[in-house]
C-alpha positions as CSV (number, residue, x, y, z in Angstrom):
1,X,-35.7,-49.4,-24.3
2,X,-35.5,-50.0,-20.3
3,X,-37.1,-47.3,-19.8
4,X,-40.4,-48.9,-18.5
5,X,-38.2,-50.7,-16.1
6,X,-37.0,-47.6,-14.6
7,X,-40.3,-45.4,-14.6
8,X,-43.7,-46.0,-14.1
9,X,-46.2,-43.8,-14.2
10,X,-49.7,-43.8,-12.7
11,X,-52.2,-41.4,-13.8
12,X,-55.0,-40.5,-12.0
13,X,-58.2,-39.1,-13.5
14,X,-58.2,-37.3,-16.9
15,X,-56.0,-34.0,-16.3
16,X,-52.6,-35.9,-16.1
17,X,-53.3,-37.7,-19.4
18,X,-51.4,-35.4,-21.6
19,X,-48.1,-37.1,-20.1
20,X,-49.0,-39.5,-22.9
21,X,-49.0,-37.6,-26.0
22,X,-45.6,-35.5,-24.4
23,X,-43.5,-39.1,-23.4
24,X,-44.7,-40.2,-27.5
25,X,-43.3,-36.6,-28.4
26,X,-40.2,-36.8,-26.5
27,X,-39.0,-40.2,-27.9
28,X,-40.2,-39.2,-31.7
29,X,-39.3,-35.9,-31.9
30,X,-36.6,-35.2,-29.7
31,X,-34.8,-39.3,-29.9
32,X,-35.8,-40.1,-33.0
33,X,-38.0,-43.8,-32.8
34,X,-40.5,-44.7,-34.6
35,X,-43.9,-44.8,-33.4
36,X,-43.9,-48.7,-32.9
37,X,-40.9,-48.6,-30.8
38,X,-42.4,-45.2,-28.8
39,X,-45.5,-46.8,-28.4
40,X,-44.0,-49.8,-26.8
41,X,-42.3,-47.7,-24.5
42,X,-45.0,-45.3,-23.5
43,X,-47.9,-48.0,-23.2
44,X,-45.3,-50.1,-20.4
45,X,-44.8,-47.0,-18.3
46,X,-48.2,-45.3,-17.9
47,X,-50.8,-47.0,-15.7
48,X,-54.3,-44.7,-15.2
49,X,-56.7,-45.0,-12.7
50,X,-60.1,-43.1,-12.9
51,X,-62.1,-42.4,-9.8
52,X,-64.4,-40.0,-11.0
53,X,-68.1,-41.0,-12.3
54,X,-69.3,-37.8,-12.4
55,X,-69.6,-36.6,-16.1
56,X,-69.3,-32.8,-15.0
57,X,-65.7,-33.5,-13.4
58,X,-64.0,-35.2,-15.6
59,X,-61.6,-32.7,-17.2
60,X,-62.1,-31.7,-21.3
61,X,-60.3,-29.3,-23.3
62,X,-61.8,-28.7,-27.1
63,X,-59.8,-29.5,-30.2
64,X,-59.7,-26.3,-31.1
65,X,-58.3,-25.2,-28.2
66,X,-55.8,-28.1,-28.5
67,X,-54.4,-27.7,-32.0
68,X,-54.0,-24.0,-31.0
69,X,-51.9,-24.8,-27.4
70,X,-50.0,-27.8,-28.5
71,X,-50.2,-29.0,-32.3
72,X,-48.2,-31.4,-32.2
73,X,-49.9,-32.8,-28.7
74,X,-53.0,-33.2,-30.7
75,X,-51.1,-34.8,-34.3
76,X,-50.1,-38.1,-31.8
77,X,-53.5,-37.9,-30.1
78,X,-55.2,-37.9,-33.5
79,X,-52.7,-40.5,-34.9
């Protein structure tokens, strides 16, 4: 639980952002805490910037593509 005192994250644009879903899968999955108590954790150690305006390069990846690469990324995104 003193995790967010330890680490901080900063993301910067939209590429990093899976770091999200993996740190929620990571204390689910792998410590057992229920979303609430993940959540907590997750939202007090990621900080994101964006400095990119340009629609054409900010980074997307499809669903499809997603669900296909890391399903259980894309169940926490979804959720």
């Amino acid at each position: 639980n003193d995790f967010p005192e330890k680490v901080a994250v900063q993301l910067n644009d939209t590429h990093p952002t899976l770091g999200i879903s993996e740190l929620m899968r990571q204390l689910m999955d792998l410590e057992g805490m229920a979303w609430d108590e993940a959540w907590k954790i997750v939202y007090n150690t990621f900080g994101y910037t964006n400095h990119t305006v340009m629609p054409e390069a900010l980074e997307k990846w499809s669903v499809p593509l997603m669900s296909h690469l890391l399903p259980r990324h894309i169940q926490i995104i979804f959720e």
